[in-house]
C-alpha positions as CSV (number, residue, x, y, z in Angstrom):
1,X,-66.9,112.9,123.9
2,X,-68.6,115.0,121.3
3,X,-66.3,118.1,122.1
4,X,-63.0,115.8,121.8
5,X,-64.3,115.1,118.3
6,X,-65.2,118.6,117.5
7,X,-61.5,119.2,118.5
8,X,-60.2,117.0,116.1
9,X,-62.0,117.5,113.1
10,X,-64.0,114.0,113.1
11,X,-67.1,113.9,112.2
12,X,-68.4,110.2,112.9
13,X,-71.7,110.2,110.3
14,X,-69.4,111.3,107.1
15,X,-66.2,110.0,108.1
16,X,-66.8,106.9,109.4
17,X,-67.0,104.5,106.3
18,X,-63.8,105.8,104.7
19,X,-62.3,105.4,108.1
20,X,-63.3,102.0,109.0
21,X,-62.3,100.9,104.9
22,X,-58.2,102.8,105.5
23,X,-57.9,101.3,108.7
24,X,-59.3,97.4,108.2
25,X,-57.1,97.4,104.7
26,X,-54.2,99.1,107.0
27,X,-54.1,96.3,109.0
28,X,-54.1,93.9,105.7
29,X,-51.0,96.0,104.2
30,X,-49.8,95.5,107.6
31,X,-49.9,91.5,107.5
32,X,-48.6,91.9,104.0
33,X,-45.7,93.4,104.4
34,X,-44.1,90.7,106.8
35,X,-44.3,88.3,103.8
36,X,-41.2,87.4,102.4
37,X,-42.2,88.8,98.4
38,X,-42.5,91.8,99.9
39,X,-39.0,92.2,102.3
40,X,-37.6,95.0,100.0
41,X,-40.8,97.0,101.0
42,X,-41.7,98.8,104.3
43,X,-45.6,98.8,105.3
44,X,-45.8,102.7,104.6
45,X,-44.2,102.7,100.4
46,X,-46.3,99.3,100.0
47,X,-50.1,101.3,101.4
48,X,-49.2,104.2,99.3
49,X,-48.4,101.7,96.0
50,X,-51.8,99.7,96.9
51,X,-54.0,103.2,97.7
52,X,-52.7,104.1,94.4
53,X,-53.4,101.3,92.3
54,X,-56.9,101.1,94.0
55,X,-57.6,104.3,93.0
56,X,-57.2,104.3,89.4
57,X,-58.5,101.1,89.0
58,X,-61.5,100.7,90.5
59,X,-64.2,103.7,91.7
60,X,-64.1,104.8,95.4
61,X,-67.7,105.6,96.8
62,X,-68.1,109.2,97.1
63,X,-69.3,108.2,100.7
64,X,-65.3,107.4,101.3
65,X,-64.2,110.1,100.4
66,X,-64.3,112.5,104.1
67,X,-63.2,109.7,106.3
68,X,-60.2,108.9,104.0
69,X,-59.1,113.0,103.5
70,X,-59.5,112.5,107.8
71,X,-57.2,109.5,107.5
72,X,-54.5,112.1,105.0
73,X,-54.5,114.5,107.0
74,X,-55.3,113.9,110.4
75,X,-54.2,110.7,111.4
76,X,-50.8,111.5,109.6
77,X,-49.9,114.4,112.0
78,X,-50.7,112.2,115.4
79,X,-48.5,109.7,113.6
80,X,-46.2,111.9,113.5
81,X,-46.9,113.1,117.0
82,X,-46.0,109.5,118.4
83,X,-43.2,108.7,116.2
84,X,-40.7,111.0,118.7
85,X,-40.8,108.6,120.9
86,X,-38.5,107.0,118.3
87,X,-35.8,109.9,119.3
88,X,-33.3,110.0,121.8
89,X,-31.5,113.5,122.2
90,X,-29.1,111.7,123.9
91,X,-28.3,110.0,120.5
92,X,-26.4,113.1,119.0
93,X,-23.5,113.3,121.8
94,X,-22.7,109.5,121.0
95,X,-21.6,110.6,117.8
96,X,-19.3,113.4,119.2
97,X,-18.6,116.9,118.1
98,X,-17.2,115.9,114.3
99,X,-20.2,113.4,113.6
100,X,-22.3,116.8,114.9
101,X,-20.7,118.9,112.2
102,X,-20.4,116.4,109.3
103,X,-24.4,115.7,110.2
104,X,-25.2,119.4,109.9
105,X,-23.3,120.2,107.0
106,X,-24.7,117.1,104.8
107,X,-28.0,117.9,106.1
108,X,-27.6,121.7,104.9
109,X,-25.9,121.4,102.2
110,X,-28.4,118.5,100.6
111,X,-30.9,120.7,101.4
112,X,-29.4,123.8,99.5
113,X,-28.5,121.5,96.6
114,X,-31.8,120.4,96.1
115,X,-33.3,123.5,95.6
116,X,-31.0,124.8,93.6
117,X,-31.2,122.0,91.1
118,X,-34.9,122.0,91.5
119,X,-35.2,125.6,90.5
120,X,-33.0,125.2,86.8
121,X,-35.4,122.0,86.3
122,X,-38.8,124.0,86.8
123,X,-40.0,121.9,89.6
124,X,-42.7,123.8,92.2
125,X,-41.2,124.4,95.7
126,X,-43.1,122.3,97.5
127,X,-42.1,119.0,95.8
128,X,-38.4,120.0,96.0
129,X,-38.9,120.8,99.7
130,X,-40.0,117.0,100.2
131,X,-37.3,115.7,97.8
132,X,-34.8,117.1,100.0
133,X,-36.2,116.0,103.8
134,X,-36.6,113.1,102.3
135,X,-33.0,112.4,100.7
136,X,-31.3,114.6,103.6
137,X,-32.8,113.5,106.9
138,X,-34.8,110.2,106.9
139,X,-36.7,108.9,103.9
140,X,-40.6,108.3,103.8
141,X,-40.7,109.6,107.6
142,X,-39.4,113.0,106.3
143,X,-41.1,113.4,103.4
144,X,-44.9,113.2,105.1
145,X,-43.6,114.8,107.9
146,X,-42.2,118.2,106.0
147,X,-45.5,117.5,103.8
148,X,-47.8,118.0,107.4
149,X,-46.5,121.5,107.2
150,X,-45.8,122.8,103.5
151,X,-49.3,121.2,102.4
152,X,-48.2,119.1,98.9
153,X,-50.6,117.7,96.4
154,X,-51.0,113.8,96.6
155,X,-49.3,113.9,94.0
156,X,-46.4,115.6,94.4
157,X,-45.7,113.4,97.6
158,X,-46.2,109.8,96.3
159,X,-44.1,110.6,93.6
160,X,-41.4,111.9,96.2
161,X,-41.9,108.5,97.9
162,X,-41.5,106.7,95.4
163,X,-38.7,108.5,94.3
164,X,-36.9,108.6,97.7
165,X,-37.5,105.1,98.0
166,X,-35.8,103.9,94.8
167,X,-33.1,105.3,95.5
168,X,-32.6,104.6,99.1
169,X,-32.8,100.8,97.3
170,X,-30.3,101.5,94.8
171,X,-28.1,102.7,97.7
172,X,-28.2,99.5,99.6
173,X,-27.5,97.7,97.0
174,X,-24.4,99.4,95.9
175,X,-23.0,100.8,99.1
176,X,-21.2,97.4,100.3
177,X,-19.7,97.2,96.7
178,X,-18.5,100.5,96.8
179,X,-17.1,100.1,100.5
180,X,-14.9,97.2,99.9
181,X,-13.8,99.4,96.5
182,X,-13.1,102.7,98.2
183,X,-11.6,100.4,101.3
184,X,-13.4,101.7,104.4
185,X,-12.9,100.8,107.6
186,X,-16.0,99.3,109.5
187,X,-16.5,103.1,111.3
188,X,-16.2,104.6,107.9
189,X,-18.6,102.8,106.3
190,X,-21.5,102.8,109.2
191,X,-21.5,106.4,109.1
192,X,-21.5,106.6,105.6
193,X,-24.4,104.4,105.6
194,X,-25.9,106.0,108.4
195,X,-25.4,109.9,107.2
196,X,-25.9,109.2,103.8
197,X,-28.5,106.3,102.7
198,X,-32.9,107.3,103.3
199,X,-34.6,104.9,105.2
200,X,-33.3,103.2,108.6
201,X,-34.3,99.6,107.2
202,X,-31.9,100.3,104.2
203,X,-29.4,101.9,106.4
204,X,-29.3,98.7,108.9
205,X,-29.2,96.3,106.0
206,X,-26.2,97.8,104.0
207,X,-24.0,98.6,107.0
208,X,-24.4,94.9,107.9
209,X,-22.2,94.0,105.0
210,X,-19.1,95.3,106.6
211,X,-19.8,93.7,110.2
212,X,-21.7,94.7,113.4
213,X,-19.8,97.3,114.5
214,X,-20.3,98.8,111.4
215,X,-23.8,98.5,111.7
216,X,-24.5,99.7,115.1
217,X,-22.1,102.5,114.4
218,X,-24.6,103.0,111.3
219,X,-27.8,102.9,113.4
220,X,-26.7,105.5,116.1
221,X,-25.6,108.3,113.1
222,X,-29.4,107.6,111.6
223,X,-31.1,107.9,115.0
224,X,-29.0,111.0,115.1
225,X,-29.5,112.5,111.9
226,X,-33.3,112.2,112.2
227,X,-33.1,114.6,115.4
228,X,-32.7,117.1,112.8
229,X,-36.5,116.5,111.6
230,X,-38.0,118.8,113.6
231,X,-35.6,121.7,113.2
232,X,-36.4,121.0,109.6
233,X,-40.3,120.9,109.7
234,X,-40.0,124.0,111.6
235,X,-38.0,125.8,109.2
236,X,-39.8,124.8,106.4
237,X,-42.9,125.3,107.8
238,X,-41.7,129.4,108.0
239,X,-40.5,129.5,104.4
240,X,-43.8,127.7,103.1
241,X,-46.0,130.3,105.6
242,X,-44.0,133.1,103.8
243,X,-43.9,132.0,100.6
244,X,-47.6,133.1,99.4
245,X,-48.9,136.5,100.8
246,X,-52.3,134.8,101.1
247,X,-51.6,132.0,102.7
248,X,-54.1,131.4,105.3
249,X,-52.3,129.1,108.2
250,X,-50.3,132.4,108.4
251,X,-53.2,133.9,110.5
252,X,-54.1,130.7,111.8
253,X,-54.5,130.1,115.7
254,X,-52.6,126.9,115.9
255,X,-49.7,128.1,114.4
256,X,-49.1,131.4,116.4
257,X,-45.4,132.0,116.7
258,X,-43.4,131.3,119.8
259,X,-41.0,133.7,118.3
260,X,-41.1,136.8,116.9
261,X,-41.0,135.3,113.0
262,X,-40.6,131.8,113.5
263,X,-44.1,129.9,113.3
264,X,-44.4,126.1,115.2
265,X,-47.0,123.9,114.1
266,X,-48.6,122.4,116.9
267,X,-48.0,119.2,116.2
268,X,-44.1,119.5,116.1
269,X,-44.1,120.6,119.9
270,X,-45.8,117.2,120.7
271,X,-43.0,115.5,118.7
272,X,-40.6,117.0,120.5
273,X,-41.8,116.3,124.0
274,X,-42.8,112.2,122.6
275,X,-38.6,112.7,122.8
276,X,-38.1,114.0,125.5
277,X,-40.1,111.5,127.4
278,X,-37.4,108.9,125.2
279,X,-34.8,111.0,126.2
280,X,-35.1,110.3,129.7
281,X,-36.1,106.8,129.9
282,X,-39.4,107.7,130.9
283,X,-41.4,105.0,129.4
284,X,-40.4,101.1,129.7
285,X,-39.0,99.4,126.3
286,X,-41.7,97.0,125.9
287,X,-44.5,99.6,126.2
288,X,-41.8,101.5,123.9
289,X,-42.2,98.8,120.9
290,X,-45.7,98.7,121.4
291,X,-46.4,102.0,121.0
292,X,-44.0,102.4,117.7
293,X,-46.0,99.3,116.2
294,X,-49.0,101.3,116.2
295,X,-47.2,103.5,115.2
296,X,-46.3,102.1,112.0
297,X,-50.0,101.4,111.7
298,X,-51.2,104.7,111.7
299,X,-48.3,106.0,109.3
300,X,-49.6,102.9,107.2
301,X,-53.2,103.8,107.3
302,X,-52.4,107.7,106.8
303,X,-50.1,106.8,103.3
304,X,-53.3,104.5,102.5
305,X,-55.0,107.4,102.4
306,X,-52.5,109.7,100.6
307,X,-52.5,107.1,97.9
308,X,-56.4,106.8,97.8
309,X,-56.5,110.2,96.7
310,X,-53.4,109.7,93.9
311,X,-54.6,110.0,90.3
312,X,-52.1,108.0,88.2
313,X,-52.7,110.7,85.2
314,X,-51.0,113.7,87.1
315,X,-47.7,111.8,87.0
316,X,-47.5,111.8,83.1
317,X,-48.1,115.9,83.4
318,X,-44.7,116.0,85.9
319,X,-42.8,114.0,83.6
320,X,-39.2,112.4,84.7
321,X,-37.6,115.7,85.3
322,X,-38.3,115.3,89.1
323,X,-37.0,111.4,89.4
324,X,-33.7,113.8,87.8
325,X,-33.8,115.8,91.4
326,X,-34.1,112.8,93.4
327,X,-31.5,110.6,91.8
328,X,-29.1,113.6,91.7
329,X,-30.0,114.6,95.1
330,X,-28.8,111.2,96.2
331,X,-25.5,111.4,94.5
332,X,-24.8,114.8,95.6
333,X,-25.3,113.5,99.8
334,X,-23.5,109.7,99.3
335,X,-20.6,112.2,97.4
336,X,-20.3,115.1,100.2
337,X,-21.0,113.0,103.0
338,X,-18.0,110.6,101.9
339,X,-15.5,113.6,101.0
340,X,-16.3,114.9,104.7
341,X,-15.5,111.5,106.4
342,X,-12.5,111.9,104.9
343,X,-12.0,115.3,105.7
344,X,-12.9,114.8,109.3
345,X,-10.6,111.3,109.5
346,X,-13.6,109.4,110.9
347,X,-12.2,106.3,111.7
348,X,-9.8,108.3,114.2
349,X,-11.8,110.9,115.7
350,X,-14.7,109.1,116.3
351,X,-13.7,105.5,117.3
């Protein structure tokens, strides 16, 4: 037992109060976010607004402090870990070869937009690199994925949360509007919403507007497009390993390359194999949900955490040009994804 927790990094006499605190006011944010007042709110932006507000309002005990940078850190990459079992490979070939290539080049392009744009607005790498997993692949689940490998301040990722999150809102709110304008067709629209719009919550919701073909059509794009996560983490990853020359996970055991340049994080392999098991039906649906729940728990407990160690006052030194990045980042993918549905002729090729 005591080698498991050597492995891990736990340490049970300094890490267990702030442990026990995250993970009993986890379950709380938990309970919370079924209530109605909060519906426009997932469990995971809702821990990371409380852990914030919590800490610059009233003092955490110093005697918190290990088990809730344990919480941060490690229990956000074995949530990470778990969520592939959300994944289905199998998911990609529903949307055939065109939804493929649309997919890839919004994904890219978003990505290269976004750091272009964050570069003539002054805005560090990092936080740029989480603005765009987060706009381009799949909302919060991107963003503290990407930030597992290129190592953010608190900061910079709550802000990217929030950030992603508002306009993830904004876009369900306005995509229905501008569907019936623009006159899409029910397949038009789901992938729009499904290629184009953050979270898989706001995805669902908008694409319902136009019917439930629309919606399912919306839901198998977004299970697709998240696929490309862990390409993403990977690549990252590399570019964040090789953007300092004394950056110490480059000599690092765990992330020894598999290729010849290419570095893996550990935790990403596990990912991957969490959907593979999906992939091939390996593990019964009710198990499935049960799993995912806790799941959602241990995201929830990890973005506690993030938010715990937030300081309010480091917002006002970033100022608004990075809510700039993410509101224009968000145009940019809801404007190319929509010219390439056109381009492609969606609603023939892939109905």
């Amino acid at each position: 037992m005591a080698s498991w927790l050597k492995i891990i990094g736990l340490n049970l006499n300094k890490d267990r109060l702030g442990l026990c605190f995250t993970s009993i006011l986890g379950l709380s944010i938990i309970f919370l976010a079924t209530r109605p007042v909060f519906k426009e709110l997932n469990s995971l932006t809702l821990a990371i607004i409380i852990g914030i507000f919590l800490a610059n309002t009233i003092k955490i005990p110093k005697s918190y402090e290990p088990g809730i940078k344990f919480a941060n850190k490690k229990i956000l990459k074995l949530a990470i870990i778990i969520f592939g079992i959300k994944l289905n490979f199998k998911d990609t070939l529903a949307i055939g070869d065109i939804g493929v290539i649309i997919t890839l080049i919004t994904i890219s392009s978003t990505f290269l937009f976004a750091s272009w744009l964050g570069k003539k607005l002054d805005l560090n790498q990092k936080f740029i690199q989480l603005i765009a997993a987060g706009t381009a692949i799949c909302g919060t689940s991107a963003i503290v994925a990407t930030n597992a490998v290129v190592e953010a301040s608190e900061e910079d990722t709550a802000y990217s949360i929030a950030t992603v999150t508002a306009f993830g809102t904004l876009a369900m709110i306005t995509y229905p509007l501008l569907g019936n304008l623009l006159n899409l067709s029910p397949s038009e629209f789901g992938f729009w919403c499904g290629i184009s719009i953050q979270q898989t919550a706001q995805v669902i919701t908008a694409s319902f507007h136009h019917g439930m073909s629309s919606a399912d059509f919306a839901t198998i794009t977004k299970l697709s497009r998240v696929i490309f996560l862990a390409p993403a983490i990977i690549l990252l990853g590399y570019a964040s390993d090789n953007s300092s020359d004394d950056n110490p996970r480059q000599n690092s055991p765990k992330y020894k390359s598999l290729f010849s340049k290419i570095t893996i994080p550990w935790f990403v392999i596990f990912f991957l194999l969490m959907s593979l098991l999906n992939t091939y039906a390996m593990i019964d649906e009710p198990l499935k949900k049960m799993i995912l729940n806790f799941d959602t728990y241990l995201f929830t407990v990890s973005m506690l955490a993030m938010g715990l160690e937030t300081k309010i006052s480091s917002f006002r030194k970033v100022g608004i040009k990075p809510f700039y990045l993410g509101g224009l980042t968000w145009l940019f993918i809801a404007s190319i994804s929509l010219v390439l549905i056109k381009i492609f002729q969606v609603n023939t090729n892939l109905n």
